[in-house]
N, C-alpha and C positions, 0 to 999 in steps of 0.2 A: 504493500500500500504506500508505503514512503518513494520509493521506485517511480510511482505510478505521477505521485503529487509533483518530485522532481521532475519525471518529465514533461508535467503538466505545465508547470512554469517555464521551464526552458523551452518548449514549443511555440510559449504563447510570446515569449521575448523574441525569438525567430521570426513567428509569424508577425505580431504587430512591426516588427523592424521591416520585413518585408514591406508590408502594408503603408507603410510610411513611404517607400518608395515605389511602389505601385498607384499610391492615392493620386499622387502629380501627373502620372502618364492615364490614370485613368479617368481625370478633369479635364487633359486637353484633349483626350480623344471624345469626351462627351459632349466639349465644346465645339470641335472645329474638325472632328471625324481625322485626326492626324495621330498615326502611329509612329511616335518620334522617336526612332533607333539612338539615337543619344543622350538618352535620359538617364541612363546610368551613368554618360560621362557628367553630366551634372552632378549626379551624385560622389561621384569621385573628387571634381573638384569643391563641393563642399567642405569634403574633407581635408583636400590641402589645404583652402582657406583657413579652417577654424585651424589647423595646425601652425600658419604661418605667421595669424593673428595669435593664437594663442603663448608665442614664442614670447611677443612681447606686450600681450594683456590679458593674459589668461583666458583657462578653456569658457566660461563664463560671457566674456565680450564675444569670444569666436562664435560662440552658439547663436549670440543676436546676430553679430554683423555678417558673418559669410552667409547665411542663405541668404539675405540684402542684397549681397553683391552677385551671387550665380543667380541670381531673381532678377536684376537688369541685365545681364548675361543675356538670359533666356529670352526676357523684355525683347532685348537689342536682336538678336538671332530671328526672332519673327518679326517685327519691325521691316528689317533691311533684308532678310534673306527668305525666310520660310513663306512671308507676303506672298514676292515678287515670282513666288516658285509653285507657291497653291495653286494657280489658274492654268498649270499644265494638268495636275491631276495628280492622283493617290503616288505613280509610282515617280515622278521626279521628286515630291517628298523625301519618298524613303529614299532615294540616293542621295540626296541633300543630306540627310541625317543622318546616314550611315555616314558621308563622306565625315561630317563632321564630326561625328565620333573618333574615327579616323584621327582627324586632324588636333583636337581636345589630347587626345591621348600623346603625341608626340610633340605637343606645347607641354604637357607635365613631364613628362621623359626632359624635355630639352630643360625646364626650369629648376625641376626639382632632381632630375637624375632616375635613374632606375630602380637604386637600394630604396627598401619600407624605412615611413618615417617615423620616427622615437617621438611619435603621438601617443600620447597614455589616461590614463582613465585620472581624471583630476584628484588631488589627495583629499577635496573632501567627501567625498565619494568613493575613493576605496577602503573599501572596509566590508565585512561582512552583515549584512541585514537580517540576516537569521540563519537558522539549519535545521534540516530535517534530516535527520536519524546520521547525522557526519557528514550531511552533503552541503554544505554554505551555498548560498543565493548573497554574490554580490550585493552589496547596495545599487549601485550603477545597474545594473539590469531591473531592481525596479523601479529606477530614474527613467529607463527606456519604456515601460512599460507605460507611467504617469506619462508619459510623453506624449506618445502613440496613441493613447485611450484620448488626451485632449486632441491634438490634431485632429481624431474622424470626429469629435463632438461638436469642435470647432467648426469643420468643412458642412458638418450635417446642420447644423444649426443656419448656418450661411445660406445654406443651397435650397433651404426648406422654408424659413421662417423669417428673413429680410427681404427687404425690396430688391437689394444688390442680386439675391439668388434667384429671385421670380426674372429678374431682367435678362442676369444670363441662362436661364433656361429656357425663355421667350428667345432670346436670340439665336439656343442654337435650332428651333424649330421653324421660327418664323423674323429669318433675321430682318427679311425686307420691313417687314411692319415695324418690327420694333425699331432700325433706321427712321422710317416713317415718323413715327412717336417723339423722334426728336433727340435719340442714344446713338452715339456715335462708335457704331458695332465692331469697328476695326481698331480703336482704345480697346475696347470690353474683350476681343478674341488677344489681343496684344498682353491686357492685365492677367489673362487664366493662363495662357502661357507661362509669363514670369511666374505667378504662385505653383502653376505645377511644376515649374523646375528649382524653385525657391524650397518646395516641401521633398524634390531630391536632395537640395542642398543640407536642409536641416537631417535627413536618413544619414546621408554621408557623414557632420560633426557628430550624430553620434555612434555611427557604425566603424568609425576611423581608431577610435579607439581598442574597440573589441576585436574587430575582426583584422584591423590590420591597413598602414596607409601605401600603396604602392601603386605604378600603373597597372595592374591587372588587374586592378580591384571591381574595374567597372563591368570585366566582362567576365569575371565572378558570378555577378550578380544579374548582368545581363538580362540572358536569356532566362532565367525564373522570370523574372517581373511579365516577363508578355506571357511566359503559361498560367500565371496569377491571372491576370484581366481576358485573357480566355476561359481560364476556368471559373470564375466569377460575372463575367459577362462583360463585354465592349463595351464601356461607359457606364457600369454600373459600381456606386461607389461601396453599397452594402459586398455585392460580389466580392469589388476586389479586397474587403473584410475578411468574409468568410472563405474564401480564397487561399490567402495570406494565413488566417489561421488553420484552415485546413493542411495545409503545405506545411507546416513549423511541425505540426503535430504528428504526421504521417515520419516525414524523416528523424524526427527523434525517436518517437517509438521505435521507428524500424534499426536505429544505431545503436538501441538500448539494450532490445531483445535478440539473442540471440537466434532467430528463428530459424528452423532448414526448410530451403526447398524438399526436402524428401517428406517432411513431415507434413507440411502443406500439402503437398499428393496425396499423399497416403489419408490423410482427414478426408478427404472429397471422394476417395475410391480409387483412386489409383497405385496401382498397385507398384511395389516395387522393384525394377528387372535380375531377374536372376544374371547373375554372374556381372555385375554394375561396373564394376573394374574397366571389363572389357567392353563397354557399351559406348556407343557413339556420342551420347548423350548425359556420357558420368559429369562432365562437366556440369550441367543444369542443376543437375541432382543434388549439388551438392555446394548448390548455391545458397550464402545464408542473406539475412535480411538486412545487416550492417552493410553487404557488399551493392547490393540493389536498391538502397536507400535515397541513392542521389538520384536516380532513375523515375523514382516511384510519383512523383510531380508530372513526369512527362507521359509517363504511362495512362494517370487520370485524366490528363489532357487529352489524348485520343481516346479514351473513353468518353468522355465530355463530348467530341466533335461529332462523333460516331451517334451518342444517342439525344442529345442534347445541346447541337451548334449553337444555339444562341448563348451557350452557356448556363450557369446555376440562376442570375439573376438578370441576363442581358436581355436588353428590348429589340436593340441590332440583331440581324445576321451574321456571325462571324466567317 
């Protein structure tokens, strides 16, 4: 049962840190129907921000000011680029955004170097928050947690229950009218942009410390985030919630428990082959759940597409 609790919280600090960086890509795609391949570099360079600032103001200022600054980054990137490139259609986008990923990444290489940077979890927050049966929870991880929980309450509150959120939600249905109305729709697609790469930025200051600050970081984390907003649904901000926590909790479990593929057969009726040694197949068999663990996202994802394309909560088509 303690087992059970730990990895209950370590899934849920996975998944809402995911979620964090999923929320931003899945605001601009509900805005402006844009799957931006560089939204994890976003998130990366939040993280050398808050490090670079935090050299000399501590991690505390980095936490405010760097998503500010990858938030007019991102501003400025649609503005003068992503604009002038919308009116060919979906796929010069996504070259745009890959390019730029691309390019994000060898601006940190060139700035910062290659070695991870001696980013660390601030001293008032390292310390231990409690323990269950000798297994310590961080402090800092349920700083990530309080984090995460405010962001969607913040974004849901916003999106739901202001003026600001009925506007841009009007805009991304009926942008003409609300033009019309007197909002000037190309501010409004320019401000959701900044905030969804602003709420990569704030992922990265605090995933930089946990997980590690270096240029691969972005494409770590990459490719999860777009099986999150697929498996959650294109544009849907509950999805990429329940998503994001789904996904946390699936691969700890699965790194926790020792589980075998043979056992798994054998539970469903499948028997197991004589002479296994020699089988084409011993491989398989002898697969445990630690090893398949990093997979098991992608596999619910074509489960997902297969019975349920629009996803868990999507209103789009995927």
């Amino acid at each position: 049962m303690d087992l059970i609790l730990v990895n209950l919280i370590d899934g849920l600090v996975t998944g809402l840190l995911l979620f964090m960086l999923s929320a931003g890509l899945t605001l601009i795609f509900s805005m402006m129907g844009v799957l931006n391949f560089a939204h994890a570099s976003f998130y990366m360079l939040g993280a050398y921000f808050a490090y670079q600032i935090s050299l000399a103001l501590g991690f505390w200022l980095g936490l405010l000011i760097a998503p500010l600054i990858v938030g007019v980054i991102g501003a400025g990137v649609e503005r003068y680029g992503l604009r002038r490139v919308h009116q060919y259609g979906h796929v010069p986008e996504l070259i745009f955004t890959f390019g730029l990923a691309l390019l994000i990444e060898e601006l940190v290489q060139f700035i910062w170097g290659k070695n991870q940077m001696p980013y660390n979890v601030p001293d008032v927050l390292n310390f231990t928050a409690f323990s269950i049966s000798g297994n310590s929870i961080p402090a800092f991880k349920v700083f990530m947690i309080f984090v995460s929980v405010g962001i969607f309450l913040g974004l849901l509150f916003v999106l739901t229950k202001t003026r600001v959120g009925m506007i841009i939600q009007a805009a991304l249905s009926y942008p003409r009218t609300v033009e019309a109305l007197g909002h000037n729709v190309p501010l409004i697609f320019m401000g959701v942009f900044g905030v969804g790469t602003a709420l990569a930025g704030v992922a990265g200051v605090i995933a930089g410390p946990v997980l590690g600050t270096f240029p691969g970081m972005a494409f770590v984390l990459g490719s999860i985030v777009f099986v999150t907003i697929v498996i959650g649904g294109l544009g849907s901000l509950w999805g990429a919630l329940v998503a994001s926590l789904l996904i946390g909790w699936i691969t700890t479990f699965a790194k926790s428990y020792n589980i075998e593929m043979e056992g798994i057969l054998n539970a469903i009726g499948i028997a197991t082959p004589e002479n296994l040694s020699d089988n084409p197949l011993r491989d398989f068999w002898a697969l445990t759940s630690p090893q398949i663990a990093d997979i098991l996202p992608y596999i619910l994802m074509v489960l997902i597409l297969i019975f349920r394309p629009q996803g868990l909560f999507g209103k789009r088509e995927s």
